[in-house]
N, C-alpha and C positions, 0 to 999 in steps of 0.2 A: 743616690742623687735623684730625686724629678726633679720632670723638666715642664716647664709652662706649656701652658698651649700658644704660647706663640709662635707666631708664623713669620719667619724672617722675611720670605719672599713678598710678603705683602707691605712690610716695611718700605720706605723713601730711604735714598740713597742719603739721606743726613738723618733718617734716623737710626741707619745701619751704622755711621760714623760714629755715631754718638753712644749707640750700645759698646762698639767696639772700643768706645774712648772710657766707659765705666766699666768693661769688663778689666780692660787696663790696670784703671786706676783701683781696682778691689787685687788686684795683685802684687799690689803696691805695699798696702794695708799691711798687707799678712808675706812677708818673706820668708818666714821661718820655713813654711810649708812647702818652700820650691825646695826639692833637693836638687842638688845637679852631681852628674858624674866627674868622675876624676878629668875626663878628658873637656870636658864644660866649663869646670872649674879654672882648668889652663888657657881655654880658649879663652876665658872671661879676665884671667889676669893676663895674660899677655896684651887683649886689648886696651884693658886698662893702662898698661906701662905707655901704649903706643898712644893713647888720648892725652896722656900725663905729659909726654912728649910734644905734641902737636901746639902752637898755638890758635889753631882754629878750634874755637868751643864750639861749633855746629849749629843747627837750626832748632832752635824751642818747640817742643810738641805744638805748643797752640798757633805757632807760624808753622808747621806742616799741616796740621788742620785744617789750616784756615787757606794755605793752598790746594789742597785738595778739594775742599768745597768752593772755591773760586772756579777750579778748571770745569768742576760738575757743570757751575752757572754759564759756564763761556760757552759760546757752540767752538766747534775744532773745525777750523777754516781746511785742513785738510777733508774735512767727510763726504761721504760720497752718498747718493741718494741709493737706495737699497743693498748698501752694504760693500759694493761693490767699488772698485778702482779702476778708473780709466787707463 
């Protein structure tokens, strides 16, 4: 495997999202090549049964995204100026 020269840390906080949202989706592509252990396998059918059970279908990737990049946009009415908590 090489690896680019890219430099993560110089990246913006939505371009880091957005790698992470293509690294995602190329793992997507190609499932055959994830193997998972026996204990992975169980963990992943048993949540399954318990999702199958549930009727709440959850939040859509592109509505977690898109809160995540909202909170980035917001200042946090809790922050404190250098770091610190009164």
């Amino acid at each position: 495997m090489s690896r680019s020269n890219l430099n993560i840390r110089e990246l913006t906080t939505d371009e880091r999202l957005d790698l992470i949202e293509e690294l995602w989706e190329s793992l997507e592509t190609s499932p055959v090549e994830l193997v998972l252990s026996e204990t992975q396998r169980q963990e992943l059918d048993r949540r399954v049964e318990e999702m199958d059970r549930d009727d709440n279908p959850g939040i859509l990737w592109e509505e977690v995204m898109s809160q995540i990049r909202n909170r980035r946009e917001t200042p946090n009415r809790n922050a404190t100026h250098g770091g610190c908590r009164n």
